[in-house]
C-alpha positions as CSV (number, residue, x, y, z in Angstrom):
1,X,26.1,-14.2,-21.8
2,X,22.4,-13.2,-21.5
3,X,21.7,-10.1,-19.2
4,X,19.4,-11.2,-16.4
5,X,16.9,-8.0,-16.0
6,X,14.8,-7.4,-12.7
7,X,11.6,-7.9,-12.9
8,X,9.3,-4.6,-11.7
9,X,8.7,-4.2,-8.2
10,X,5.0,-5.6,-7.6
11,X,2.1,-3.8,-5.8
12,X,2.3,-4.3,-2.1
13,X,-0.5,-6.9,-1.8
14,X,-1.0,-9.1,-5.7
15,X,-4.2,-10.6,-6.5
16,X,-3.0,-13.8,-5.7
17,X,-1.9,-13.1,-1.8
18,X,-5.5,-11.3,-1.7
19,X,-6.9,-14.7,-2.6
20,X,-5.2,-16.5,0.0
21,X,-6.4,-14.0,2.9
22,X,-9.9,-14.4,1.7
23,X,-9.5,-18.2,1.4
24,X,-8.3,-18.3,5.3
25,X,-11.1,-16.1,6.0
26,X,-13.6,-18.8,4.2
27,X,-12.0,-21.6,5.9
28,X,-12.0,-20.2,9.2
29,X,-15.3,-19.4,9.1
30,X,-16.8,-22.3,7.9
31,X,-14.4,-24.0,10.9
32,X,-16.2,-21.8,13.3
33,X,-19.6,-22.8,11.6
34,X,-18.5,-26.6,12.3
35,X,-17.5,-26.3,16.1
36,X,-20.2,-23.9,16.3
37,X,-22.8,-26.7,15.0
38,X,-21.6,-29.3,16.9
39,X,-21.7,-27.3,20.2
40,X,-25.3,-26.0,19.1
41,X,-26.2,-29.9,18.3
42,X,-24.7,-31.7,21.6
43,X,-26.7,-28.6,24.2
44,X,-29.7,-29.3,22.1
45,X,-29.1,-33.1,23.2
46,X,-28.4,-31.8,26.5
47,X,-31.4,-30.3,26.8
48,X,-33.7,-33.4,25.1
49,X,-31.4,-35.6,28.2
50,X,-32.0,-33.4,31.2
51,X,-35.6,-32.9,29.8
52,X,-35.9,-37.0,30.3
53,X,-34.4,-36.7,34.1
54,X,-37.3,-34.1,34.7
55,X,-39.6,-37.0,33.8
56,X,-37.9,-39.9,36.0
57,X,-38.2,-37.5,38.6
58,X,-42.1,-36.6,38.0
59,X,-43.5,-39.8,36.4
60,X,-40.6,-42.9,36.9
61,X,-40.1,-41.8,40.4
62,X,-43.6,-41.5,41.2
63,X,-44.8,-45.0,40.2
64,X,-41.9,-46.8,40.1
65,X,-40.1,-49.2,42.7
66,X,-37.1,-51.1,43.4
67,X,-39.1,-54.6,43.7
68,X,-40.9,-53.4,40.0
69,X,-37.9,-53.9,38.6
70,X,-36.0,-57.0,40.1
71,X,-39.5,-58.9,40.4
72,X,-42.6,-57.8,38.5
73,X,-44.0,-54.4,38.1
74,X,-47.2,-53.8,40.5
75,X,-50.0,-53.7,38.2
76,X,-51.1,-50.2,39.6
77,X,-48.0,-48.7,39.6
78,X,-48.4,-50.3,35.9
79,X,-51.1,-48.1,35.3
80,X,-50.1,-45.3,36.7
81,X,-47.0,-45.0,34.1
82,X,-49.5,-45.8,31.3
83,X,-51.9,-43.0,32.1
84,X,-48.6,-40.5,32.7
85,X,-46.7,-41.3,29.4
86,X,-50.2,-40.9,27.9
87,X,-50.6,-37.8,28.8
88,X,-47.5,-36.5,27.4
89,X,-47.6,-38.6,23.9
90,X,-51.0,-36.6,23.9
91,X,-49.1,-33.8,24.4
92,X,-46.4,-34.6,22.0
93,X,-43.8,-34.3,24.7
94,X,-43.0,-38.4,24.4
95,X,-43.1,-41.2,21.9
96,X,-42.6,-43.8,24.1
97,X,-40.9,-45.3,27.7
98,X,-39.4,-48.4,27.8
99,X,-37.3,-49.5,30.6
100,X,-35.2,-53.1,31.2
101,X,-33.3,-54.6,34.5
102,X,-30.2,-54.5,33.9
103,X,-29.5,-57.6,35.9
104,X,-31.7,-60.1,33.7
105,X,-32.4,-58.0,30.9
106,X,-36.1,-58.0,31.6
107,X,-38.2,-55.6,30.1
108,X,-39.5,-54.0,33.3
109,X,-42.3,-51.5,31.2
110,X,-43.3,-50.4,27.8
111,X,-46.2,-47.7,27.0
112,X,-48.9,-49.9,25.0
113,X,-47.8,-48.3,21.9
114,X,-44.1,-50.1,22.5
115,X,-45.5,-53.5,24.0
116,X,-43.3,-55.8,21.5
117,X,-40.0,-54.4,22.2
118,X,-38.4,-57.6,23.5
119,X,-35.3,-57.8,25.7
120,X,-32.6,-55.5,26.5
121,X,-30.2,-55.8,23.0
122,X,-26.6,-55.4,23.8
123,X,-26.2,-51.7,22.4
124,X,-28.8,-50.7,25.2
125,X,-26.9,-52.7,27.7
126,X,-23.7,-50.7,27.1
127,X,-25.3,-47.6,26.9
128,X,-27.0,-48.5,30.6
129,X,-23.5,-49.4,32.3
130,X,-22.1,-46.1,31.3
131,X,-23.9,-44.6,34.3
132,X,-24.9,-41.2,32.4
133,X,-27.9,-40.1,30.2
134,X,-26.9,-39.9,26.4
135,X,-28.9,-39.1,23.5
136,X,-28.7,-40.6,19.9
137,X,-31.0,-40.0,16.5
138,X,-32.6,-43.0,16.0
139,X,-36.1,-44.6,14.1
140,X,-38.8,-45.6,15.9
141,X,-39.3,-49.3,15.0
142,X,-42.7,-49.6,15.0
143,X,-43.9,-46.5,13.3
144,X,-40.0,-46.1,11.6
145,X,-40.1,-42.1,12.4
146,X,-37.2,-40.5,12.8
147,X,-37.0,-39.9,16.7
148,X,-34.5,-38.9,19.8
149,X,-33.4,-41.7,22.0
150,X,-32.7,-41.3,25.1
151,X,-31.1,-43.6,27.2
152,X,-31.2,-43.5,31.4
153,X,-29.4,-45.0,33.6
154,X,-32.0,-45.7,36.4
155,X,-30.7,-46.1,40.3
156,X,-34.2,-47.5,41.8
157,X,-33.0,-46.6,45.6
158,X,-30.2,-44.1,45.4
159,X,-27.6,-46.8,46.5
160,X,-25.5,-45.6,43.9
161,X,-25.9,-48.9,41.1
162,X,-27.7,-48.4,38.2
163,X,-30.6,-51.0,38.6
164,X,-32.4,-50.4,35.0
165,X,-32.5,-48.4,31.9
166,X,-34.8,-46.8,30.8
167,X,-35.2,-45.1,26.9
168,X,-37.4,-42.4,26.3
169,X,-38.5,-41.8,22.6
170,X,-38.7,-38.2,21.9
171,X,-39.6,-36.7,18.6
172,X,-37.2,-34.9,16.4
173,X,-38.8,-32.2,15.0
174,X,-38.6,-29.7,18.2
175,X,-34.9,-30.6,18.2
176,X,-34.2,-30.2,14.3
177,X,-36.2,-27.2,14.3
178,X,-34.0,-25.6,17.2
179,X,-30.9,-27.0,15.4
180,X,-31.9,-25.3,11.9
181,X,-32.9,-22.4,13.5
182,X,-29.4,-21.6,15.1
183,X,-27.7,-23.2,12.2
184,X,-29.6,-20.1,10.3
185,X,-28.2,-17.7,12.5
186,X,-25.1,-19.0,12.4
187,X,-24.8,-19.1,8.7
188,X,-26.4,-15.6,8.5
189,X,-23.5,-14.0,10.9
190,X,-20.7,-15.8,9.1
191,X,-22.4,-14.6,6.0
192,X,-21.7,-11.0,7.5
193,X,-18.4,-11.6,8.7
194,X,-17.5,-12.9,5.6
195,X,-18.8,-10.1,3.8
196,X,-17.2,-7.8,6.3
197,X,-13.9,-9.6,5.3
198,X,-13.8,-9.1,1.8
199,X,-15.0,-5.5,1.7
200,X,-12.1,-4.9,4.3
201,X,-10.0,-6.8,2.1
202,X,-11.5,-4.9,-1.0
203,X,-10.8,-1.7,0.2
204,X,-6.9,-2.2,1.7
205,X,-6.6,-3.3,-1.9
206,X,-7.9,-0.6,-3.2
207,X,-5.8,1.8,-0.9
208,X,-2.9,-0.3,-2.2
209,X,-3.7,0.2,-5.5
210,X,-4.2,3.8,-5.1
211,X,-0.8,4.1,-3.0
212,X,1.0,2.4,-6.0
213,X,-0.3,4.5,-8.4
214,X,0.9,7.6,-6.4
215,X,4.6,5.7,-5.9
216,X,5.0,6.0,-9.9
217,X,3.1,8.8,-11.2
218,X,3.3,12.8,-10.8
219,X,0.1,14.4,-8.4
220,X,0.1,17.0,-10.8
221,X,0.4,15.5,-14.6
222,X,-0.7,12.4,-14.2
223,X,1.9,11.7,-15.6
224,X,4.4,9.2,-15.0
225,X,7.4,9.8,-12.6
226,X,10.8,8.9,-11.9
227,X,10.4,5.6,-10.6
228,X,7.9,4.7,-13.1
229,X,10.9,5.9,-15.5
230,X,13.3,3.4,-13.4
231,X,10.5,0.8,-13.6
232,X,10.1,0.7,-16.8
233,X,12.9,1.9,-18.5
234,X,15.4,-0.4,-16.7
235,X,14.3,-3.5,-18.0
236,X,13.8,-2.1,-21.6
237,X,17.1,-0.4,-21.8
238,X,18.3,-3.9,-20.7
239,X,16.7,-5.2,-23.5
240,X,17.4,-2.4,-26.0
241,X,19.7,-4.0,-29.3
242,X,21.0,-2.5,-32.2
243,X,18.2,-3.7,-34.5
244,X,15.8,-2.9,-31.7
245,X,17.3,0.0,-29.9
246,X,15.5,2.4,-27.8
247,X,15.2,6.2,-27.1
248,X,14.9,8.8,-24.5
249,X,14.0,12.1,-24.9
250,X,14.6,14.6,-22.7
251,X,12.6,17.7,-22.5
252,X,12.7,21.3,-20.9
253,X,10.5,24.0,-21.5
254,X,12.3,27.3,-22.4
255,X,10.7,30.4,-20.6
256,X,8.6,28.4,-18.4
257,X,10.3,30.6,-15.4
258,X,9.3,34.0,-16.3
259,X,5.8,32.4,-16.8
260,X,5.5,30.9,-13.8
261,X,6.5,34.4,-11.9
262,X,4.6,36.9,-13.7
263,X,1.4,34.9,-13.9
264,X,2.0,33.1,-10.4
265,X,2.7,29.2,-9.4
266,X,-1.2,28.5,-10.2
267,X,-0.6,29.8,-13.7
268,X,2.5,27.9,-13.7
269,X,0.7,24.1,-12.9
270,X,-2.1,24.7,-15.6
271,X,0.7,25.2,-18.3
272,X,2.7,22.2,-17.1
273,X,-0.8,20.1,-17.0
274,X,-1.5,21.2,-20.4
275,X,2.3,20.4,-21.9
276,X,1.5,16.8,-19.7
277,X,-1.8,16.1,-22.0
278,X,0.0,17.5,-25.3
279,X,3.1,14.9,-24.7
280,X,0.6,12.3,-24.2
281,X,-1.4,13.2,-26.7
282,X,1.6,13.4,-29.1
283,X,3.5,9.3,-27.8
284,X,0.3,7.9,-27.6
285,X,0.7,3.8,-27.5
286,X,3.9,4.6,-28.8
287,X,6.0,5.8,-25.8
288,X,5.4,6.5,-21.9
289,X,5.7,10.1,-20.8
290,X,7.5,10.5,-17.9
291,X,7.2,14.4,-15.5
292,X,11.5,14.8,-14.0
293,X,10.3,17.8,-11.7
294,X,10.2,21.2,-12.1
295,X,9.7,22.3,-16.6
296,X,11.7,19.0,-17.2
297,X,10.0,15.7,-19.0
298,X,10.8,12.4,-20.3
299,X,9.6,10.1,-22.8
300,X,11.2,6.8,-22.9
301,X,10.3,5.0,-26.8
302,X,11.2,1.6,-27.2
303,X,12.0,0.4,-30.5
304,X,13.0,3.4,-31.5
305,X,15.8,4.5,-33.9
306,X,17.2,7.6,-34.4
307,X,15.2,9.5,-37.3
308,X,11.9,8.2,-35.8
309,X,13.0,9.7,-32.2
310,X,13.7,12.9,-34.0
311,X,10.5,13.0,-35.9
312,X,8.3,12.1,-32.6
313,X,11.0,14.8,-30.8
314,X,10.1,17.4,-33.5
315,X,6.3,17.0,-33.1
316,X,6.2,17.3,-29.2
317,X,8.5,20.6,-29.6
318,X,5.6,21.6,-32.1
319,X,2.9,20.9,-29.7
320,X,4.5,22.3,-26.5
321,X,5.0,25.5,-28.7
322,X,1.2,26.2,-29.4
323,X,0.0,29.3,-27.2
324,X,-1.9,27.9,-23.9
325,X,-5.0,30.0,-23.1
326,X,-4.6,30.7,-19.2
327,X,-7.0,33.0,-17.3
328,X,-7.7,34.5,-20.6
329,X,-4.2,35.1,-21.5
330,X,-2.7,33.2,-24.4
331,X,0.8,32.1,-23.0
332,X,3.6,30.1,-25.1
333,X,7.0,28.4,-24.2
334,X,9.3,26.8,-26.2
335,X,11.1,23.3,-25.9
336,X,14.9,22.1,-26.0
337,X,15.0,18.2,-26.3
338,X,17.7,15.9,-26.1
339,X,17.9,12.6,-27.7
340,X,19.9,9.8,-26.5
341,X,19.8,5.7,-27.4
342,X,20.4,2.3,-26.2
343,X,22.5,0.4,-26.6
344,X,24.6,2.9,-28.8
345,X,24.8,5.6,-26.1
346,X,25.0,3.5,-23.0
347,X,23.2,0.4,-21.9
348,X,22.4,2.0,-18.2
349,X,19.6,4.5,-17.4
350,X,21.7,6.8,-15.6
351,X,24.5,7.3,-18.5
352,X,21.3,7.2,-21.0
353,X,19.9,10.3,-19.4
354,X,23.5,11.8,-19.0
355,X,23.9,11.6,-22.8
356,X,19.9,13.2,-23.3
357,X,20.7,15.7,-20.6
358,X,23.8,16.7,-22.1
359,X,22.3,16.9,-25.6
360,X,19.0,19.2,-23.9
361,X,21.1,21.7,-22.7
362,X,23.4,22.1,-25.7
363,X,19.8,22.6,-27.8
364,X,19.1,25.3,-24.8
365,X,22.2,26.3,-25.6
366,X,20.9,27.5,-29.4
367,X,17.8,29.0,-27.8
368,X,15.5,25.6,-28.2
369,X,15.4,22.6,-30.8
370,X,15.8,18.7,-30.9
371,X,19.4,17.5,-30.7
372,X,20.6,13.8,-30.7
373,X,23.4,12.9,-28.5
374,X,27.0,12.8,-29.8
375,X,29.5,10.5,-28.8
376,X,32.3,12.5,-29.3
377,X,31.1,15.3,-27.2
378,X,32.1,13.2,-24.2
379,X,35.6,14.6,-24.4
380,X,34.1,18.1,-24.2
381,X,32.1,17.5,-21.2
382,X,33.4,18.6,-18.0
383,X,32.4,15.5,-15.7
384,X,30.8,11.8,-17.1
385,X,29.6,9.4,-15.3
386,X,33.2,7.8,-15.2
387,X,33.7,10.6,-12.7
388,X,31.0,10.2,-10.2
389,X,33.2,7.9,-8.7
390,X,35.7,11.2,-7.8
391,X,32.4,12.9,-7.0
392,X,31.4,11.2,-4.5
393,X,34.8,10.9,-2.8
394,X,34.7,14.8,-3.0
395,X,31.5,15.1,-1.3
396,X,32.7,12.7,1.6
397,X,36.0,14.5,2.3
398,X,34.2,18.2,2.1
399,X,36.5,19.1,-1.2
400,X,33.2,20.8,-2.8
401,X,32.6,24.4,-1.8
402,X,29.5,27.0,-2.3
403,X,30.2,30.4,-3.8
404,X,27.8,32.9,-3.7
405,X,26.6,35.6,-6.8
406,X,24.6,39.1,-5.1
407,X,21.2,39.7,-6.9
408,X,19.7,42.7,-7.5
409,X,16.1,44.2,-7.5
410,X,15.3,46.5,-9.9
411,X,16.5,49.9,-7.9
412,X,20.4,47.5,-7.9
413,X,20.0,47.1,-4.7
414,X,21.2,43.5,-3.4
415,X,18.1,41.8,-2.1
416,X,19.6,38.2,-2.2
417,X,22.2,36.0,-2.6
418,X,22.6,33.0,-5.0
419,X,24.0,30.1,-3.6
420,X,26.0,27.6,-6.5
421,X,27.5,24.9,-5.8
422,X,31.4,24.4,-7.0
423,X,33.7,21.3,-7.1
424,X,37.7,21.6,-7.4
425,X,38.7,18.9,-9.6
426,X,42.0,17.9,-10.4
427,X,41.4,16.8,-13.9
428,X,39.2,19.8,-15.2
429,X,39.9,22.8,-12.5
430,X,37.0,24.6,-10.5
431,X,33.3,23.3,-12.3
432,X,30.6,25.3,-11.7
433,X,27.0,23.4,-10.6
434,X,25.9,23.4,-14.6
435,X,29.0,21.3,-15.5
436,X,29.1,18.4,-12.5
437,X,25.7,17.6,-11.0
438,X,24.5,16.8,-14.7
439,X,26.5,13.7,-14.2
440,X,24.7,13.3,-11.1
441,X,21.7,14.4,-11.5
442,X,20.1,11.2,-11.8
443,X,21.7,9.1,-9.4
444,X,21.2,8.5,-5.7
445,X,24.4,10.6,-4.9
446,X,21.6,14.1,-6.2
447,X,19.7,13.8,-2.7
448,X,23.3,13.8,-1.0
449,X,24.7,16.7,-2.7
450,X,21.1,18.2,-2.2
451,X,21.2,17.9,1.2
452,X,25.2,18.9,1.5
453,X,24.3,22.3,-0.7
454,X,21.1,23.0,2.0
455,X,23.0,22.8,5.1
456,X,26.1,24.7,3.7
457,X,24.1,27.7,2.6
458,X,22.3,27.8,5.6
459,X,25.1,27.5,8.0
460,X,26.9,30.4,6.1
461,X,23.6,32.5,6.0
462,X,23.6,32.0,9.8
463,X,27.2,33.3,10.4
464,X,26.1,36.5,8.2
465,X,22.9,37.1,10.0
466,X,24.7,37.2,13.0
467,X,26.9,39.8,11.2
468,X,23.9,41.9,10.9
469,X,22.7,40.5,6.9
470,X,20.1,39.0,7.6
471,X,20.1,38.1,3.5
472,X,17.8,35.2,2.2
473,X,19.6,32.9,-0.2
474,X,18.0,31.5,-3.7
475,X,19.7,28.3,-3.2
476,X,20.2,27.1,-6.7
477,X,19.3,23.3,-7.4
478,X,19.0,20.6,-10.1
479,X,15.6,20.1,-11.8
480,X,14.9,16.3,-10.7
481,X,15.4,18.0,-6.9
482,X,11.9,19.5,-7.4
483,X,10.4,16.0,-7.8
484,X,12.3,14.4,-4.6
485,X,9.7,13.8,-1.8
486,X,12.4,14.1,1.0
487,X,13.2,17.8,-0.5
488,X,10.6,19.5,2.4
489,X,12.5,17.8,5.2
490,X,16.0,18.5,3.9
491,X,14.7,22.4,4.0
492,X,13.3,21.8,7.8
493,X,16.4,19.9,8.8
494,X,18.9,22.4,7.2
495,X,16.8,25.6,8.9
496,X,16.4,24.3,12.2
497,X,19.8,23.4,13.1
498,X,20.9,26.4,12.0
499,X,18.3,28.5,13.8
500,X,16.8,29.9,10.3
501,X,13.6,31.0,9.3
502,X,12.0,28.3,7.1
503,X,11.7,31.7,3.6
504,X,15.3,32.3,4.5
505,X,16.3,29.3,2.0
506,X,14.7,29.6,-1.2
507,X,15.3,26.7,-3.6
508,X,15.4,27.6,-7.6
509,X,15.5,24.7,-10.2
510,X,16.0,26.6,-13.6
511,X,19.0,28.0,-14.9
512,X,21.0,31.1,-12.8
513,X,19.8,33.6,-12.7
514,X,22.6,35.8,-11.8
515,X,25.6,37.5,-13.7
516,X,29.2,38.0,-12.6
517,X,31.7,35.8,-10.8
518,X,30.3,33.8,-7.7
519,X,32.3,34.7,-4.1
520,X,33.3,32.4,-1.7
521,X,32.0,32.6,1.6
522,X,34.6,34.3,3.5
523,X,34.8,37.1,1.0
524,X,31.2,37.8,1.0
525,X,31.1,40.5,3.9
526,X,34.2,42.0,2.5
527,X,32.3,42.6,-1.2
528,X,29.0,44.0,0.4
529,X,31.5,46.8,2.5
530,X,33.9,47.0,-0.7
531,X,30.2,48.6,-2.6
532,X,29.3,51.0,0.3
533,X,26.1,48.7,0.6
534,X,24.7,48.1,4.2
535,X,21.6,46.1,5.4
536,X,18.9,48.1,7.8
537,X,17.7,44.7,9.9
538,X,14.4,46.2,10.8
539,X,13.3,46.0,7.1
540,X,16.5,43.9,5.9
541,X,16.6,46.0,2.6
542,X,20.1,47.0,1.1
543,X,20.5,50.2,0.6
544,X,23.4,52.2,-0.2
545,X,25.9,54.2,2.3
């Protein structure tokens, strides 16, 4: 039975739903160009209609009666219409006037350009009996231009009954000009909008993209992160056989800490930026380079077997171990990598970077090196992955506990208190942090225990304070903690409900740095008394009796 694999999560917004938003955009605005043409076109014909009842009011009106039209037009009212529509052909206002009774269809008038019109045809007659002006493109039949024709119902004596029509020939080109010149406009603003569209479109894409990019890859590296690592290592893992299996490598830097506090964090970011570039430099198209948090890297190589993990393992060791000039100080660290493989390892990402975790730190373990995972070390492992299970029941009934290991400055005076996590199991006794959370450390149960270890240590720094110790605690976490964007409010939450000061938790990723056995809480005050130690609160320094 064939493994069905998830395909990766796409970028909020594909090319392809990008194309659709621009396509609406196109369509409804060349929509709004249509309505918006045909409005522009029927109040340009509104205008060419109430321009021809102007001129039944002025010229029709003027020389026009009732009997003209039912018996024969007066021969001077006859020449009065000729010398008005004259006028305005002269001025190019009208091409011609024509006017029928509707009752017989007689032609009542023509201008002496139009004399051979003939009667009233049966489009005219409908057009009349609709009682209101309309305008229609039409051609001029004796000079077959291209004109506007305006047809009038004409009511002679106001009785309310249309008594003729008359149809008023005016040219085109005043109305096509005014047409093209707002179609221009029109075109010209949906132009812009459209414009406007796609660069909004353009640049929420962009932003997208941008956002994306962030989601999988470390600010500081450039590297990839650790949900480009579940991204892309899910579906390959999935895929992973035995003649095409694939490694993970699991890196931490050795002596990356003391670096990082002597020189200062800034000195600390260069060297991690400039391990970043050698990894990369060293997987090329080969493998994808992933930053956990903290000194701790990934590199996930597919198609991979074992001696060719361990070669490419070897030469990033070689490369991280090359002295890093930083503010004119030559600076080296050393590498412990851990080698795991799919399918012979495990066939899940979590297990997979159990088995490379657990190989890592027993290369720490001999002071730095490349080590391949071994199955049979998986009866000499405190807590698997089978356990997580228990784990998690643990954390939910409140069967984990924090003890606490005094540091001391340089004088031996206690200036802080390390905070390590402990879990009573039944099968394996009381585990220190070290031995569980590295089953954990890559699933979602880490930002629970994070966030259980946080409000623990400060609850019991709060009952202490109160005591009169006011002690700040180096609260000792995982490395893939470091990387966990939620990390900053879990601090904030943890502090403010205990009334803390935000330095009074201090989170450490590496190893412990402590000695000695680790106290629980209750027995804490009891210790400081039992060494004659006591705490002045004005400058919270411990000083002896």
């Amino acid at each position: 039975m064939t493994t069905r694999r998830t395909s990766e999560p796409r970028a909020l917004t594909s090319w392809r739903v990008l194309l659709v938003v621009v396509a609406a955009v196109v369509a409804t605005v060349l929509a709004g160009i249509v309505a918006l043409q045909q409005e522009i076109k029927s109040r340009t014909l509104d205008s060419a209609v109430n321009g021809v009842v102007i001129l039944s009011s002025l010229v029709i009106d003027r020389s026009l009666t009732l009997n003209d039209i039912t018996e024969n037009l007066h021969p001077d009212n006859h020449a009065r219409l000729d010398a008005d529509v004259v006028l305005l052909q002269q001025r190019g206002q009208v091409l011609g006037l024509m006017m029928w009774s509707l009752a017989d269809g007689r032609l009542v008038y023509a201008d002496p350009d139009h004399q051979g019109v003939g009667g009233l045809s049966a489009s005219r007659r409908a057009a009349g009996r609709e009682n209101r002006p309309t305008a229609v493109p039409a051609v001029d039949e004796r000079t077959a231009q291209q004109v506007l024709e305006v047809n009038y119902p004409y009511d002679a004596n106001g009785d309310g009954r249309v008594d003729a029509l008359a149809v008023a020939l005016l040219p085109r080109q005043g109305v096509d000009r005014s047409i093209e010149q707002s179609t221009r406009m029109l075109y010209a603003g949906a132009a812009f909008v459209f414009l406007v569209a796609l660069g909004g479109v353009l640049q929420v894409r962009r932003r997208q993209i941008a956002q994306d990019h962030a989601a999988v890859h470390d600010w500081l590296t450039g590297l990839g992160n650790r949900e480009r690592l579940r991204r892309t290592g899910t579906p390959a893992i999935e895929s992973a056989s035995a003649t095409r299996p694939l490694a993970l490598l699991l890196l931490d830097l050795n002596g990356f800490k003391g670096i990082n506090d002597s020189l200062g964090h800034q000195a600390g970011d260069q060297l991690l930026i400039e391990v970043a570039n050698r990894l990369r430099e060293v997987c090329g198209k080969d493998g994808t380079p992933i930053r956990l948090g903290g000194d701790e890297f990934a590199v996930l190589l597919p198609k991979a077997g074992v001696e060719p993990a361990m070669t490419i393992g070897r030469s990033m060791r070689a490369a991280v171990r090359r002295p890093v000039l930083i503010d004119e100080v030559a600076v080296a660290v050393d590498a412990s990598i851990g080698v795991a493989h799919a399918p012979a390892d495990g066939t899940d990402l979590s297990i997979l970077l159990h088995c490379a975790d657990v190989a890592m730190y027993r290369a720490k373990k001999a002071g730095g090196g490349v080590l391949a995972y071994d199955p049979a070390w998986a009866n000499e492992d405190a807590a698997t992955p089978s356990d997580l299970p228990d784990l998690r029941r643990a954390l939910a009934e409140d069967r984990l506990e924090l003890r606490y290991r005094p540091l001391r400055d340089e004088a031996g005076r206690i200036d802080m208190l390390e905070a390590v996590p402990y879990w009573r199991y039944f099968r394996h006794g009381l585990q220190p942090a070290t031995d569980f959370l590295a089953a954990a450390r890559y699933t979602p149960m880490m930002r629970s225990l994070t966030s259980w270890v946080l409000h623990t240590a400060a609850t019991d720094c709060a009952v202490w304070r109160a005591a009169g110790y006011p002690l700040d605690l180096l609260v000792h976490l995982p490395a893939p903690a470091a990387g966990d964007p939620e990390l900053p409010g879990l601090l904030d939450e943890a502090t403010r409900a205990t009334g803390l000061p935000a330095s009074a938790l201090r989170p450490d990723f590496g190893a412990s740095p402590g000695t000695g056995a680790a106290l629980p809480a209750p027995e804490v005050p009891a210790r400081l008394a039992a060494d004659d130690l006591t705490i002045r609160p004005d400058n919270r320094e411990v000083v002896p009796l």
